[in-house]
MIMI-283690 format. One record per residue (C-alpha): x, y, z; residue number from 1. Coordinates in Angstrom, 2 decimals. Example, Ala and Ser with C-alpha at 12.3 -4.5 7.8 and 13.67 -1.06 7.14 Angstrom:
# residues 2
PT       c1       c2       c3    n
PT    12.30    -4.50     7.80    1
PT    13.67    -1.06     7.14    2
# end
This chain:
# residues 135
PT       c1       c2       c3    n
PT    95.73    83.65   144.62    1
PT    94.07    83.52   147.69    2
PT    95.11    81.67   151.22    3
PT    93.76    78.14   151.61    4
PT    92.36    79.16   154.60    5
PT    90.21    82.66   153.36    6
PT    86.93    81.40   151.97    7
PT    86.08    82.81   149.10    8
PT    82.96    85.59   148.54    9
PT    79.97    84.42   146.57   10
PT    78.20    87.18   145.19   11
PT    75.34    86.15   147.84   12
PT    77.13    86.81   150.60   13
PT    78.55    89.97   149.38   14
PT    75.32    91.20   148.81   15
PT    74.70    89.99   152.38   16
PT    77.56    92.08   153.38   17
PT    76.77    95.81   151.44   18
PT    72.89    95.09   152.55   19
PT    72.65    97.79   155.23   20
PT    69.05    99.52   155.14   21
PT    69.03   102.52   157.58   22
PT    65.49   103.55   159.08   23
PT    63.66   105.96   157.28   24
PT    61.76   108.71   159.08   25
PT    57.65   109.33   158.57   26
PT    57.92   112.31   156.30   27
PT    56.61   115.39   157.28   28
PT    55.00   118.46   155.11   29
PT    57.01   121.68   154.92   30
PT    55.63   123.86   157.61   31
PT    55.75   126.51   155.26   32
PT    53.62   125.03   152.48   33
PT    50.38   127.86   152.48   34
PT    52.80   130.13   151.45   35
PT    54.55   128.28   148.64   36
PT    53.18   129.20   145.23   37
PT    50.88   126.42   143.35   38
PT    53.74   124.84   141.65   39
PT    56.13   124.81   144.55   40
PT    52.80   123.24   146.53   41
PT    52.44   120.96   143.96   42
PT    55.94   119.23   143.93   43
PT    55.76   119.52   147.50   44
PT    52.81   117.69   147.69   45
PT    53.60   114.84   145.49   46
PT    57.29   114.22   147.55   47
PT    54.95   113.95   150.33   48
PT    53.09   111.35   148.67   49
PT    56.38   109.99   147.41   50
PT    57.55   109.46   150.72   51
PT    54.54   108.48   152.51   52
PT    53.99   105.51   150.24   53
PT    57.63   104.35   151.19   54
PT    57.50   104.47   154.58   55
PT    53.94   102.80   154.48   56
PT    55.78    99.87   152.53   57
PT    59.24   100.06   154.36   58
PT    59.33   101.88   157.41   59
PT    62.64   100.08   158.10   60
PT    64.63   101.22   154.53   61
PT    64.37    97.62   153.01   62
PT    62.91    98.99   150.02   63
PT    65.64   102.19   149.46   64
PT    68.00    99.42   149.63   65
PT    66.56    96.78   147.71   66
PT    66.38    99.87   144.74   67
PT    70.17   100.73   145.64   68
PT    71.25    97.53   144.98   69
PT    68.98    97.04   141.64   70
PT    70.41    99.96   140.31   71
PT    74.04    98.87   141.14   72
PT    73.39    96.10   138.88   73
PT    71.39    98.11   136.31   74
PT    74.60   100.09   135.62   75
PT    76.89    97.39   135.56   76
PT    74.45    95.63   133.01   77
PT    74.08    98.66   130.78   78
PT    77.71   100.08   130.80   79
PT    78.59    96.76   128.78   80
PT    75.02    96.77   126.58   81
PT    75.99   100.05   125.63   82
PT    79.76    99.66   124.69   83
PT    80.35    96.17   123.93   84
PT    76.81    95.36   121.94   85
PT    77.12    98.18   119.50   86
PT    80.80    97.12   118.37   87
PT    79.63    93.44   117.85   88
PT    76.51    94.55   115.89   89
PT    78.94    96.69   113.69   90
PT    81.12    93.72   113.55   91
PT    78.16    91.38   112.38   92
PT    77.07    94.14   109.83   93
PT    80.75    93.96   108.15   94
PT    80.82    89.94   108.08   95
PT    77.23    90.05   106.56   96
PT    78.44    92.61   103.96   97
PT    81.64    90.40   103.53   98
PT    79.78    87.54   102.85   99
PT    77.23    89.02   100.49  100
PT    80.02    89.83    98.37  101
PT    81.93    86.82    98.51  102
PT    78.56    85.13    97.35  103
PT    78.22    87.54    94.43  104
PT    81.92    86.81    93.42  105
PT    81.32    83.42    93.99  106
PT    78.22    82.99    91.77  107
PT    80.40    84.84    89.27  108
PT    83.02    82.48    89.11  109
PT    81.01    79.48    88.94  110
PT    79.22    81.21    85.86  111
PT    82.35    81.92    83.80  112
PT    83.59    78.39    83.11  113
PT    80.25    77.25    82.08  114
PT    79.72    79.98    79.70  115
PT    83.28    79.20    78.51  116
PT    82.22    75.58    77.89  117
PT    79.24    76.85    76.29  118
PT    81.33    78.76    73.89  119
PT    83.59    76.31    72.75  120
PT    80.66    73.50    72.22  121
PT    79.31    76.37    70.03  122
PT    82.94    77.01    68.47  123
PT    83.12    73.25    68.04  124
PT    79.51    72.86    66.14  125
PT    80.26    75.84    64.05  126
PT    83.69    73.91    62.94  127
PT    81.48    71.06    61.92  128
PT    78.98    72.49    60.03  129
PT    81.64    74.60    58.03  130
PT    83.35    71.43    57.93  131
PT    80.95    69.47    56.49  132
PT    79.82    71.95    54.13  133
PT    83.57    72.36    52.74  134
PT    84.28    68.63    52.40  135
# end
């Protein structure tokens, strides 16, 4: 339990506390880029791009952090979507199975005493007639 006196951490304010966005420097082309072959020159050119667009947005690293922090929370979202949502779905298949069943057995049971009834009012007319016919 914690001291009276230690105020407690609202996710804010940790947040707050692991927010530390580090410059970012302008990006520069790899001297050596005439002599790369097309596909080489190619990636090259689009991390170029890549990079240029950040530090156009975020010269100060606000955005690298703001994404560092997303996907901190993007993992800790999908480890339990991924582990904990397939077990329950199983878990809701077996009820609904369970349940299908016990309305089957259900339906079932309700049926057999009526068609009992219906046999013995048929028994019981049959005893009648012949009754009647032997008297």
């Amino acid at each position: 339990m914690q001291n009276e006196t230690e105020p407690r951490w609202s996710l804010w304010q940790r947040v707050k506390r692991s927010w530390n966005p580090k410059p970012i420097d302008p990006p520069k082309v790899d001297p050596e880029i005439e002599t790369l072959d097309p596909l080489q020159r190619s990636a090259e050119t689009i991390r170029y791009s890549i990079l240029s667009t950040e530090f156009w947005i975020s010269p100060n690293g606000q955005v690298r952090e703001w994404l560092r922090h997303n996907g901190r929370v993007a993992v800790w979202l999908a480890i339990p979507a991924f582990l904990v949502v397939p077990i329950i779905t199983w878990i809701l298949i077996q009820l609904s199975s369970w349940l299908r069943l016990m309305v089957s057995i259900s339906g079932k049971l309700i049926i057999l005493p009526i068609l009992t009834l219906i046999a013995l009012v048929v028994i019981l007319i049959i005893y009648q007639i012949a009754r009647a016919i032997l008297k």
